[in-house]
C-alpha positions in Angstrom: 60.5 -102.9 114.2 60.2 -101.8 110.6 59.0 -98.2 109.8 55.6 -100.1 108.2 55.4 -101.9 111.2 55.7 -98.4 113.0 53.3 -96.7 111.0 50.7 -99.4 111.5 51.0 -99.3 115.3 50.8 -95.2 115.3 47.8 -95.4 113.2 46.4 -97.9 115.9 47.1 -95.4 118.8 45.7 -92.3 116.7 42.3 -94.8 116.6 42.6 -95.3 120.3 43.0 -91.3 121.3 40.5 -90.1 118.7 37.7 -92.6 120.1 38.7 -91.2 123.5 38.2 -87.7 122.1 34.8 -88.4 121.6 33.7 -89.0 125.3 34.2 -86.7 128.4 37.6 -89.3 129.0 38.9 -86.3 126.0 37.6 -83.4 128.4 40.1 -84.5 131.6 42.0 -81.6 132.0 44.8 -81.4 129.9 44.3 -85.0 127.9 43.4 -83.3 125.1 46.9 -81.6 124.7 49.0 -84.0 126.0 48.0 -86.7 123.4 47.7 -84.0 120.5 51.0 -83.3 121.1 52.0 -87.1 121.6 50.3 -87.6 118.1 52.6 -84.7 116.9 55.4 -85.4 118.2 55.5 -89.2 117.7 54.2 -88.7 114.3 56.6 -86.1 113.1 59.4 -88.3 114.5 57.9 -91.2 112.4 58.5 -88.9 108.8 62.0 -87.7 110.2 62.8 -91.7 110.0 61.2 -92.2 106.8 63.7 -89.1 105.2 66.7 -90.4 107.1 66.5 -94.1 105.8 65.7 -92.6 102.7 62.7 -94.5 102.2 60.5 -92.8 98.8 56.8 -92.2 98.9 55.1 -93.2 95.9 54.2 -91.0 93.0 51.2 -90.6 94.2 52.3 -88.0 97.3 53.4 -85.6 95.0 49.9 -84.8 95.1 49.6 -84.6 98.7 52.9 -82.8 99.0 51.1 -79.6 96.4 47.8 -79.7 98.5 50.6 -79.5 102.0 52.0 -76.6 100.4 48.7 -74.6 99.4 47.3 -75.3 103.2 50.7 -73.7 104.9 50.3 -70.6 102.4 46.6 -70.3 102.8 47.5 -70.7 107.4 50.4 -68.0 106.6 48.0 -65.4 104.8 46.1 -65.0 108.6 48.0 -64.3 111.4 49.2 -68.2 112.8 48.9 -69.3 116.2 49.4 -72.5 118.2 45.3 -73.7 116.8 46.9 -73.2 113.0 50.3 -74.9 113.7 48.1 -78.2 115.4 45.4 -78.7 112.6 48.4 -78.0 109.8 51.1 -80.9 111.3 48.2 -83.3 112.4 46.2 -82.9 109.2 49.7 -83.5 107.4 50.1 -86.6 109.4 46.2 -87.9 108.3 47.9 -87.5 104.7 51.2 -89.5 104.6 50.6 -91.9 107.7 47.4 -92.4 108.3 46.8 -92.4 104.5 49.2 -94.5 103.0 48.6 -97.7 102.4 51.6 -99.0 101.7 52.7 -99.8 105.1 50.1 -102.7 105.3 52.7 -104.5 102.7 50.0 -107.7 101.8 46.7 -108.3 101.7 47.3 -110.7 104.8 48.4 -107.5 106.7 45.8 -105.4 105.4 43.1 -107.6 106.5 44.4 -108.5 110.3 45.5 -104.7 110.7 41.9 -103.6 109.9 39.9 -106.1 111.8 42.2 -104.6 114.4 41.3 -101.5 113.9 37.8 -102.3 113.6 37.5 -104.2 116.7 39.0 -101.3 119.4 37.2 -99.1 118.2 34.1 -100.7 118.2 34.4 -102.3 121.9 35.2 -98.7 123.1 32.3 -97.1 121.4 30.2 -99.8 122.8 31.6 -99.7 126.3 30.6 -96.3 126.4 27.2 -96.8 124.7 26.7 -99.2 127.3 28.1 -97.3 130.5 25.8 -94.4 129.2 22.6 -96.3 129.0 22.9 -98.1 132.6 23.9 -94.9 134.1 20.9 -93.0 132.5 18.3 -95.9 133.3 20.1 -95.9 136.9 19.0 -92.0 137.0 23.0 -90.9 137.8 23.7 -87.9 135.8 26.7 -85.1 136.2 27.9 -82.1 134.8 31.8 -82.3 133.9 32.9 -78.7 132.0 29.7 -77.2 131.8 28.4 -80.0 129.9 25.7 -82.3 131.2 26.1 -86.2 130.3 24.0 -89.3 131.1 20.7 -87.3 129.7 18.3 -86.7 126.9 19.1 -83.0 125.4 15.7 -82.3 123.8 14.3 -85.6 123.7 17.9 -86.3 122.3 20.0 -89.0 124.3 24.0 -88.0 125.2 24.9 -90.6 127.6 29.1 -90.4 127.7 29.5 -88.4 124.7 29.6 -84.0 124.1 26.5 -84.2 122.5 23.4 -86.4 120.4 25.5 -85.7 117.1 28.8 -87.0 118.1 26.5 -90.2 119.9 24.9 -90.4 116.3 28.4 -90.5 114.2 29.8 -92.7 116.4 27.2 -95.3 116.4 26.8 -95.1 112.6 30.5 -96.1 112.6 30.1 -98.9 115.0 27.3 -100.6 113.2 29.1 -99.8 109.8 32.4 -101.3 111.1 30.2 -104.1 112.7 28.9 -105.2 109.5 32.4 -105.1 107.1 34.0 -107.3 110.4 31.1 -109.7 109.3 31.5 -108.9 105.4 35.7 -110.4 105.9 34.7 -113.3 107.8 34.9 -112.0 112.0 31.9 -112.5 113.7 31.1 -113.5 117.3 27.9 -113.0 119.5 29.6 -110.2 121.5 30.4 -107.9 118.2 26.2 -108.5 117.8 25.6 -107.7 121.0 28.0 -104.4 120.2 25.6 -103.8 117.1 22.3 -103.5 118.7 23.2 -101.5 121.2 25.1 -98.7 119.0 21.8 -99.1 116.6 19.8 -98.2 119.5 22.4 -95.4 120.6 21.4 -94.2 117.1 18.5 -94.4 117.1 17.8 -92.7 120.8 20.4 -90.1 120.3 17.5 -89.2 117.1 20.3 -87.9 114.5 19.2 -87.2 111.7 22.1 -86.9 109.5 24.1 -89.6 110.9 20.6 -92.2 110.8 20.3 -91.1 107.2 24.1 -91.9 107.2 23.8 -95.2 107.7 20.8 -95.4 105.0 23.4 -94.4 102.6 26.0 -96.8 103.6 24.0 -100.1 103.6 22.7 -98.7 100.2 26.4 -98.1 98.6 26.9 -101.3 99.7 24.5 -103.3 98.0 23.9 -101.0 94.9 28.0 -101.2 94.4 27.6 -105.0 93.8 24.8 -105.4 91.7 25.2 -106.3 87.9 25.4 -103.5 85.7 21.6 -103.7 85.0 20.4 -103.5 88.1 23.1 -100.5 89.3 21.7 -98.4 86.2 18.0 -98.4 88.4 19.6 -98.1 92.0 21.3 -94.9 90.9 18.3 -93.9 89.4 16.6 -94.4 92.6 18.9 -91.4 94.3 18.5 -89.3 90.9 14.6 -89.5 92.2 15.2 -89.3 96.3 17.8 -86.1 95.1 14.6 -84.4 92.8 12.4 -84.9 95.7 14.7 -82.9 98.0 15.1 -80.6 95.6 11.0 -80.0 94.9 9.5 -81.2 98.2 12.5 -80.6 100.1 10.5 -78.8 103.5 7.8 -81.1 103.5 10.3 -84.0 103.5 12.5 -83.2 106.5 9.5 -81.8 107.8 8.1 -85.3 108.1 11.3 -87.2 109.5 11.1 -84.3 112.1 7.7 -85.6 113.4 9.1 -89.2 112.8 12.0 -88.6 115.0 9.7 -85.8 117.5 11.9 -82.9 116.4 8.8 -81.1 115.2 9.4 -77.6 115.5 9.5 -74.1 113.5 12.6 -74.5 112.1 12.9 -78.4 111.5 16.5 -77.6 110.6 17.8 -76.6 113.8 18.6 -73.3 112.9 21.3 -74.4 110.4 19.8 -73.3 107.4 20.4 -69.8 109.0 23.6 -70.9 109.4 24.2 -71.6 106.1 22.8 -68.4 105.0 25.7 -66.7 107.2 28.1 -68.8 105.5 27.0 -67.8 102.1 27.6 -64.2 102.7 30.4 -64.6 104.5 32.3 -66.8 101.4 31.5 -63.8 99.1 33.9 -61.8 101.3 36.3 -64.6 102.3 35.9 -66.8 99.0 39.7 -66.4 98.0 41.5 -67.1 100.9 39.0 -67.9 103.4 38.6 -66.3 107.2 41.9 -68.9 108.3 41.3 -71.7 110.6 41.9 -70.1 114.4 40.4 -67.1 112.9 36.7 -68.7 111.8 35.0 -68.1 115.3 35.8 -64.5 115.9 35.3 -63.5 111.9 31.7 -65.3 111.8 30.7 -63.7 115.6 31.6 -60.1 114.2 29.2 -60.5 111.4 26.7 -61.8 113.2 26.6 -62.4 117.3 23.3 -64.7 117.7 25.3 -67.5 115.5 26.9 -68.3 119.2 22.9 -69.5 120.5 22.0 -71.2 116.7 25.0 -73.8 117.2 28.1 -72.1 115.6 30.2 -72.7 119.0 31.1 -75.9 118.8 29.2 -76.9 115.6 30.2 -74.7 113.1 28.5 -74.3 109.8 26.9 -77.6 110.0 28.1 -78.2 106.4 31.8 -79.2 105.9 32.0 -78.1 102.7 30.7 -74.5 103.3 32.6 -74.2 106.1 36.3 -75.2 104.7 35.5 -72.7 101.8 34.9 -70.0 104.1 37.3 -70.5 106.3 40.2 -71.8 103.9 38.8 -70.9 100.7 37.7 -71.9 97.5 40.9 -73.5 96.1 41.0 -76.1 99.2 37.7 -77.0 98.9 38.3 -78.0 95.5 41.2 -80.0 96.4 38.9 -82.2 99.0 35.8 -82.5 96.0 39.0 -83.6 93.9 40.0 -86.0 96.1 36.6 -87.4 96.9 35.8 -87.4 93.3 39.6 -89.4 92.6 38.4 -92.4 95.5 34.8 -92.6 94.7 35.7 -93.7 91.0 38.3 -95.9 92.2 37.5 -99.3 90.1 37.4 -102.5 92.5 38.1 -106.3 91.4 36.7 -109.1 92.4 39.9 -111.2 92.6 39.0 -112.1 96.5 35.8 -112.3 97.8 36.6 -111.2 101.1 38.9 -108.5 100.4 36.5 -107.6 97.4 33.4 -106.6 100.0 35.9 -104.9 103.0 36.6 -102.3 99.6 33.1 -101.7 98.3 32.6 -100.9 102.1 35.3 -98.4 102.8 33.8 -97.1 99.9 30.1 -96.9 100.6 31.5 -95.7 104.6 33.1 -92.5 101.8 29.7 -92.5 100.5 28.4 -91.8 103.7 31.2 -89.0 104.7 29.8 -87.4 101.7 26.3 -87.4 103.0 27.3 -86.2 106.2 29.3 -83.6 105.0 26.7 -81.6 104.2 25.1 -81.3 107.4 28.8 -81.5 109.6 32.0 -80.5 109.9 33.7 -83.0 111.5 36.5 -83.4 108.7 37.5 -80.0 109.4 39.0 -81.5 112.7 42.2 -83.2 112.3 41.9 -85.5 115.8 38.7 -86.7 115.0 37.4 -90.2 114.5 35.4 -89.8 111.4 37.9 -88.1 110.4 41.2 -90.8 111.0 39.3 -93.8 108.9 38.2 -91.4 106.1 42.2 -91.1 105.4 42.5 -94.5 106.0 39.7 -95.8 104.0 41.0 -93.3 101.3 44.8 -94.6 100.9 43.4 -98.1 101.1 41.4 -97.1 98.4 43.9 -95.2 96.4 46.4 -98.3 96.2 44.1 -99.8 94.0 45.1 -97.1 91.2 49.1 -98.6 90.6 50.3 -102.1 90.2 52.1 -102.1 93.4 49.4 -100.9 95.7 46.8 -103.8 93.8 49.5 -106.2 94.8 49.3 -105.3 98.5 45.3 -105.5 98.0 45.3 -109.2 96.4 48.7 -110.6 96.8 48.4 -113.1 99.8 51.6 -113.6 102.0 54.4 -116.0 101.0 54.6 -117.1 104.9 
């Protein structure tokens, strides 16, 4: 087995545990830290090969290599525990494995490894979907924890998942992943029957973010392959929807509460008055942040009702105020680099399949983006979201040298 060959089958098994994660399969007693430390482990021995057979990463890691660096020194400020040591190797392991797309070695590869990809996780998500539904129409619900599954938390549906916002990310992805499966070609009656039931997961589950999400995606996706012409008024349709928010911006959300009967007093949940906390907090912290394990206990000090507004568990609500407060600014800017570097990455039409599996990692980005601003599940290295973002994003970033286009395009000589 080749170390490519390696890499692609680790990748697979991250997919695999960080779907899991996702359901109460991830809160089993101690399945959490056996298969983080598996991930570890196996993944560190993975890069131990790659320096003994003295294979080279691209240029391109040097990159990755600086931003490693600046996270151990900005974990070794704050007093480092086991938490620190976990999210610093794993994340590190998102970067050079998970993101490099060299290992897929032709476009053949590339386009067999992700309908792979695409496919487990998809028939997991559904299977739980599924199981969840019958159960909750069967009226058998249990508490596993101190969380209750198989129920509607506010109206909101859970079924097999932690809670309505991890049921709504996951079912954006499934219907996303759904589609660009269809986009390259794959398409059977089962993967459609795997598409309406994550779309109505989504849509009982009543998230917000993650329904808006999707809103984003199928946009990207269509706006990205208009002529020129026509992209100059799509993008002018988001300059308006963005100076709407801006003016009318209560009113707005306001009225997609009472579409999705979350009417309340505060139709944000509580987390503009998380965001508020955050604020104030970065104005102490905005250097060198409050350090990942630290975050909780800093945040709690300052203020003890964030633990009933959603902080346990939730965080912020807004990944990119959250990784400045607790990591800094100088991070933060690394990630709005990076996301800035792979949006801007320039696509060729040069195959038509290949051509419309990249403008959808890139709209799925687009998405991340969106979601962003209202999660924080990129601050968690074993998440989902989280493993195809670095995926989608070294896919992506292969298009920016000759040899990485020549994975993209080149078909195998076999």
């Amino acid at each position: 087995m080749s170390i490519y060959s390696l890499e692609r089958n680790y990748t697979y098994c991250f997919i695999v545990i960080t779907t899991l994660f996702t359901s109460v399969v991830g809160q089993l007693p101690g399945f959490s830290f056996f298969f983080n430390t598996v991930l570890l482990l196996v993944g560190l021995f993975i890069l131990f090969l790659k320096v003994w057979k003295q294979y080279s990463y691209p240029g391109s890691n040097v990159s990755v290599l600086l931003f490693a660096f600046l996270l151990f020194s900005v974990l070794c400020i704050h007093q480092i525990v086991f938490t620190d040591i976990k999210f610093f190797f794993l994340t590190c392991l998102q970067f050079f494995i998970l993101g490099s797309g060299y290992k897929y070695l032709n476009r053949d590869v590339l386009l067999n490894t992700l309908q792979s990809y695409f496919k487990v996780f998809v028939y997991w998500i559904s299977f739980f979907s599924l199981a969840g539904l019958f159960l909750y129409f069967a009226g058998i619900g249990f508490t596993y924890g101190e969380l209750e599954y198989i129920r509607f938390s506010d109206g909101a549906f859970v079924g097999l998942y932690l809670n309505p916002n991890t049921v709504g990310y996951v079912s954006l992805m499934a219907v996303a992943f759904i589609w660009l499966l269809r986009a390259t070609g794959y398409s059977n009656r089962i993967l459609w029957f795997c598409f309406f039931i994550n779309l109505l997961a989504l849509l009982l589950c009543k998230s917000r973010a993650s329904f808006g999400a999707l809103g984003i995606f199928f946009f990207f996706y269509v706006a990205l392959q208009l002529k020129p012409k026509y992209k100059f008024w799509a993008f002018a349709l988001i300059l308006l929807v963005v100076v709407l928010l801006i003016l009318y911006g209560d009113t707005l959300i306001g009225w997609v509460s009472l579409i999705f009967n979350k009417a309340q007093d505060n139709a944000l949940n509580g987390r503009d008055l998380l965001w508020l906390e955050g604020v104030a907090a970065l104005q102490d912290y905005y250097l060198w942040g409050t350090g990942y394990s630290n975050f909780n206990s800093v945040m709690l000090a300052r203020n003890p009702n964030l633990e009933y507004i959603g902080l346990i568990g939730g965080g912020l609500h807004n990944f990119y105020l959250q990784t400045a407060v607790m990591l800094g600014i100088v991070v933060l800017l690394f990630y709005i680099g990076l996301l800035t570097v792979v949006l801007r990455v320039k696509l060729r039409k040069a195959d038509k399949s290949m051509y419309r599996l990249l403008i959808g990692m890139k709209s799925f980005i687009w998405a991340v983006v969106f979601l962003a601003f209202f999660e924080v599940h990129m601050m968690y290295a074993a998440n989902v979201l989280n493993t195809f973002f670095w995926i989608f994003t070294g896919i992506l970033l292969l298009t920016k040298s000759k040899h990485g286009e020549s994975i993209i395009y080149h078909h195998s000589l076999l």
